[in-house]
MARMAR-459417 format. One record per atom (N, C-alpha, C): residue in one letter; x, y, z. Coordinates in steps of 0.2 Angstrom, whole numbers, plus 5000, padded with zeros to 4 digits. Example, Ala and Ser with C-alpha at 12.3 -4.5 7.8 and 13.67 -1.06 7.14 Angstrom:
2
A506649725039A506249785039A506649845039S506449895035S506849955036S506450005039
***
This chain:
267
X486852874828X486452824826X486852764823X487152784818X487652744815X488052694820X488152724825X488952704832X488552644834X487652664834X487352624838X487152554835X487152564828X487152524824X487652474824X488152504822X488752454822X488752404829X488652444835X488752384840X488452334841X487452384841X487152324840X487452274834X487752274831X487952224825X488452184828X488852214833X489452164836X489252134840X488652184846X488552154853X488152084850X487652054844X487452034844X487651954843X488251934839X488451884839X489051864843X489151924850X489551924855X489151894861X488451894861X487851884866X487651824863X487551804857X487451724856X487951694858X488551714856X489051664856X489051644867X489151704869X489151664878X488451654878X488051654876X487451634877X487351564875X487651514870X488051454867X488651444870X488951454874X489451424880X489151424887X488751464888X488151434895X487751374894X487451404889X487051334888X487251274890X488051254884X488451194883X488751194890X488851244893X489051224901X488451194906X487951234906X487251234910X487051134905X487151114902X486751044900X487251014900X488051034901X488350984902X488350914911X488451004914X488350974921X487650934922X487150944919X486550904921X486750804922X486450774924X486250704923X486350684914X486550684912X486350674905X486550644902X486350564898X486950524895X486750514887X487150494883X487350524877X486750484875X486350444875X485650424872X485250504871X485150524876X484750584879X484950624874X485450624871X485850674867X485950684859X485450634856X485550604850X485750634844X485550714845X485350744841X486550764839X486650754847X487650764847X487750704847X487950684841X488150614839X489150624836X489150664835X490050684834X490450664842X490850654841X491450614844X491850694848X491850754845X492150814847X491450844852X490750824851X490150864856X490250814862X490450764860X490450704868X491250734872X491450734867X492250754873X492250824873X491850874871X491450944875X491350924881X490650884883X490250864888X490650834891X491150804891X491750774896X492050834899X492050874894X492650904898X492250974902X491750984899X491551044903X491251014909X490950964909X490750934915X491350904922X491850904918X492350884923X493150954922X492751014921X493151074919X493451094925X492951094930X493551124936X494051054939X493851004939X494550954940X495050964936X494850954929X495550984925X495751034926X495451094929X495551164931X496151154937X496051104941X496551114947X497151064946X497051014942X497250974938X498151024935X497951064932X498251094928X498451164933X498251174938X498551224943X499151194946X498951134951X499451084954X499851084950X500051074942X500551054938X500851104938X500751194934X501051254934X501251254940X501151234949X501451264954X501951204955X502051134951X502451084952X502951114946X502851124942X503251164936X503551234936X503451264941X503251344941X504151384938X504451324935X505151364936X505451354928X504951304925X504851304918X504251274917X503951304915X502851304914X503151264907X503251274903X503251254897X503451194897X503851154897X504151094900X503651034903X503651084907X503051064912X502551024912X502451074906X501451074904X501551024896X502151024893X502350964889X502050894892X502550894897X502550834901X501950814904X501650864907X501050854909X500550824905X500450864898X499750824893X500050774890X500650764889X500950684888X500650624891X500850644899X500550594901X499950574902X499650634904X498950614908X498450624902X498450614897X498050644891X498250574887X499150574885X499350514877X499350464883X499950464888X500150414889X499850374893X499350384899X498750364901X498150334899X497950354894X497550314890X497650254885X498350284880X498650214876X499050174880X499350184884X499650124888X499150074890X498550094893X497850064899X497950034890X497750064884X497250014878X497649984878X498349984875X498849924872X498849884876X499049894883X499049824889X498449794888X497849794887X497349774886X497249714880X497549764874X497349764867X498049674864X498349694868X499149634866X499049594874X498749544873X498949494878X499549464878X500149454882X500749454882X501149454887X502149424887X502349414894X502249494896X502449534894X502649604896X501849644898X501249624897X500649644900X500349584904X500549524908X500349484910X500049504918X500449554920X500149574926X499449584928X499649644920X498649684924X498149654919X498349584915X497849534913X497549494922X498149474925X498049454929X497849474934X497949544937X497549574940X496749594938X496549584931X495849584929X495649504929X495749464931X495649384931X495549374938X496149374942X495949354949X496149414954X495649414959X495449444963X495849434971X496349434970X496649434979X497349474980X497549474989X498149514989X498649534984X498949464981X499649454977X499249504972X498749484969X498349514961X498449594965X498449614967X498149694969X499049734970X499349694974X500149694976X500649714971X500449654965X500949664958X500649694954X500049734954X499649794951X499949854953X500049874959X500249924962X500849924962X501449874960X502149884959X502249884952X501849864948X501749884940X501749954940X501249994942X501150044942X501650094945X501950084948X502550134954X503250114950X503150054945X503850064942X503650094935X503150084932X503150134926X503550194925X503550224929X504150294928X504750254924X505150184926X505650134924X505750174915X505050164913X505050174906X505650254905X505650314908X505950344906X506550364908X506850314911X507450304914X507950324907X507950264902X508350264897X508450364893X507950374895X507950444890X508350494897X508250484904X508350534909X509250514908X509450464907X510150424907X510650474901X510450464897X510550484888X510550584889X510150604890X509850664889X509850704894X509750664902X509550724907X508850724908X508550804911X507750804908X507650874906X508050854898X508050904895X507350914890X506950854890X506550844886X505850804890X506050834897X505350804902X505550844909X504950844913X505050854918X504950804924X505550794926X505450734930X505050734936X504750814941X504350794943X503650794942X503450794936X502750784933X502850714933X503150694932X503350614931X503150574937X503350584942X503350604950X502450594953X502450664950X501650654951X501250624948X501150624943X500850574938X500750494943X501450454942X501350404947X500950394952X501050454957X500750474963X499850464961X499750494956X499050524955X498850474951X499050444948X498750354946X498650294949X498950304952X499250264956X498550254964X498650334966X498150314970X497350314969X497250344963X496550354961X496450304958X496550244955X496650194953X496350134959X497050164965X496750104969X496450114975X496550194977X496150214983X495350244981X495250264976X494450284975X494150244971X494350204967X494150144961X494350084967X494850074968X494850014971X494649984981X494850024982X494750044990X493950064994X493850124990X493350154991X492550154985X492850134980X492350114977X491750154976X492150224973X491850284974X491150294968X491150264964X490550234958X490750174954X490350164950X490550094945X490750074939X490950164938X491450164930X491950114931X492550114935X492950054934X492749994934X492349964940X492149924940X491849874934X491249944931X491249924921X491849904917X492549954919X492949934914X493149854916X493149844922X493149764925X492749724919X492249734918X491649684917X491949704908X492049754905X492149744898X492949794896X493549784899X494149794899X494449854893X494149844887X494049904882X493749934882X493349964889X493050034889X493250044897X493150114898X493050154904X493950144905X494450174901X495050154902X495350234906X495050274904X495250334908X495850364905X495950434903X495350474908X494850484904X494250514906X493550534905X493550544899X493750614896X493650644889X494050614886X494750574886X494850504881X494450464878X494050434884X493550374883X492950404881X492950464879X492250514876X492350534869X493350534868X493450574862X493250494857X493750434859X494050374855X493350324855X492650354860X492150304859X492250254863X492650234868X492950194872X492450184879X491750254879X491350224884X491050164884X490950134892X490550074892X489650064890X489350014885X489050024884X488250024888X488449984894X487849984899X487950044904X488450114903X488350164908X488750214902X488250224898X488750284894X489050374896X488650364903X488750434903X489350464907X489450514906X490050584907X490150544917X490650534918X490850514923X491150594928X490650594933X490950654939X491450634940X492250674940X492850654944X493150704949X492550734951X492650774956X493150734964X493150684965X493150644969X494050634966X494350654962X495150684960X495150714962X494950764964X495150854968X495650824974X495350784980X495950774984X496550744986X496550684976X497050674977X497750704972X497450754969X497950804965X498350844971X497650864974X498150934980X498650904983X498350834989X498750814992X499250784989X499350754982X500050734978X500550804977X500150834977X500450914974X500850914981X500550924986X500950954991X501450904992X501350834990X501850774994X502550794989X502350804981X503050824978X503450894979X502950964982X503151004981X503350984990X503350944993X504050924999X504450904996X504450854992X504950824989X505550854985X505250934983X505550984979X506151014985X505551034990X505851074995X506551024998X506250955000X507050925002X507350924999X507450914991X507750904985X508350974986X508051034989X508551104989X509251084990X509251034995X509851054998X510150964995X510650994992X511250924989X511250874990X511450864996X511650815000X510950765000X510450795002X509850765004X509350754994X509650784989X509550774983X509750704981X510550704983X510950644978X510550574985X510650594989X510050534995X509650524990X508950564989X508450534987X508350514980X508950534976X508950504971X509150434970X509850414974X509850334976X509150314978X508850314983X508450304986X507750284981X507650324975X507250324973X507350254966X507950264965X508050244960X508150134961X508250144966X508250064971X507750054971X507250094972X506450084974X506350064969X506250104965X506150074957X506350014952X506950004954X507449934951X507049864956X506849874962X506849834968X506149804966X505549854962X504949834964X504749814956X505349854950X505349794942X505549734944X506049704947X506149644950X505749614951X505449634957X504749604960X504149584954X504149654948X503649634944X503949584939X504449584937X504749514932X504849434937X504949454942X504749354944X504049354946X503649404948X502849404949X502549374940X502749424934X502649404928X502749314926X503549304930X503449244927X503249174931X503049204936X502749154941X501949124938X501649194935X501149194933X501049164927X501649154923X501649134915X501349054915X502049054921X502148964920X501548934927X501348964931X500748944934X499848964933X499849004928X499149054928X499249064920X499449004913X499349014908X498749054904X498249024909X497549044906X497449124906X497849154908X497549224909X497749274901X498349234898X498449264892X497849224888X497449194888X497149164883X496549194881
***
């Protein structure tokens, strides 16, 4: 009687509680935008509903990296939430936030709309890695893993222009178009910092990432595999590192073409 007791006494707040994580899963996937929801007005219930409703993207999100990392997880998964979590999201606000020579690009690419605007957006983005040169130089990658680094690029890069910009897969971006301090990405960032847009506040599907994680995943984990052998390591790394230098270039006379011909855009 007693045994039966006690457990009914355990089972019972072991059965609310998955019965309050079903729930919070089951309402988060619905349709449902944060008006609907008044009663969760905290900043930690909205990047819940971020993150359960986009749980399995993060889920694969975070597989791809462990099998990109699989030779040090912990490094790895550093460099991982670095980027795609801090440095993803504060980079997008301060480029925004400081009109300036050094963010005149992707002012300019939110002003005007054609090839060259798309062109010097997509070599902004592909030389960002540039930024951890000086520590790779100094240190090695004693305190990053350079191919998260690698992917990261890959995976902003295209999901930026090939599902938001190409394909036009909804019109979260295009909102962050229309009002630039919101919909800055990713999701539960712009759920946790209040950074939703205020004409479509709701929880953004990015299931529409799934295949551009796997197939980035598979492009670096080639690039791991030819990286095996020496010869074809010290190649790709000249190789890599030219590309890189080649298309800063490109972004610093782009930047100052724009300065002294396209004033208006810092204004």
């Amino acid at each position: 009687m007693d045994s039966l007791f006690f457990k009914s006494l355990l089972n019972k707040p072991l059965n609310e509680s998955f019965h309050k994580i079903y729930s919070k899963i089951k309402e988060a996937f619905k349709e449902c935008t944060y008006e609907e929801l008044e009663f969760k007005k905290c900043k930690e219930c909205k990047n819940k509903i971020a993150f359960f409703k986009n749980c399995v993207v993060v889920s694969v999100f975070y597989i791809c990296a462990c099998i990109i990392s699989r030779k040090n997880l912990i490094k790895g998964s550093l460099t991982f939430n670095f980027l795609f979590i801090f440095f993803a999201y504060f980079v997008h606000y301060i480029t925004h936030k400081y009109k300036c020579f050094p963010t005149i690009l992707h002012h300019y690419h939110h002003h005007i709309n054609s090839f060259f605007s798309h062109f010097v957006q997509i070599s902004a983005e592909l030389t960002i890695i540039i930024w951890f040169y000086p520590i790779y130089y100094f240190s090695g990658t004693r305190f990053f893993d350079v191919w998260q680094v690698v992917y990261y690029l890959l995976m902003y890069s295209s999901i930026h222009n090939i599902n938001y910009g190409y394909l036009h897969v909804n019109n979260f971006h295009e909102l962050h178009h229309d009002n630039p301090m919101t919909n800055m990405g990713p999701e539960f960032c712009d759920a946790f910092y209040g950074t939703k847009h205020e004409k479509h506040p709701d929880t953004e599907h990015t299931l529409h990432h799934i295949p551009n994680a796997i197939i980035n995943a598979i492009i670096v984990l080639g690039l791991q595999y030819i990286c095996l052998n020496k010869t074809y390591e010290e190649l790709f790394k000249k190789v890599f590192i030219c590309f890189e230098f080649s298309f800063t270039f490109i972004c610093v006379l782009s930047s100052v073409y724009i300065y002294y011909y396209f004033p208006d855009v810092l204004k």
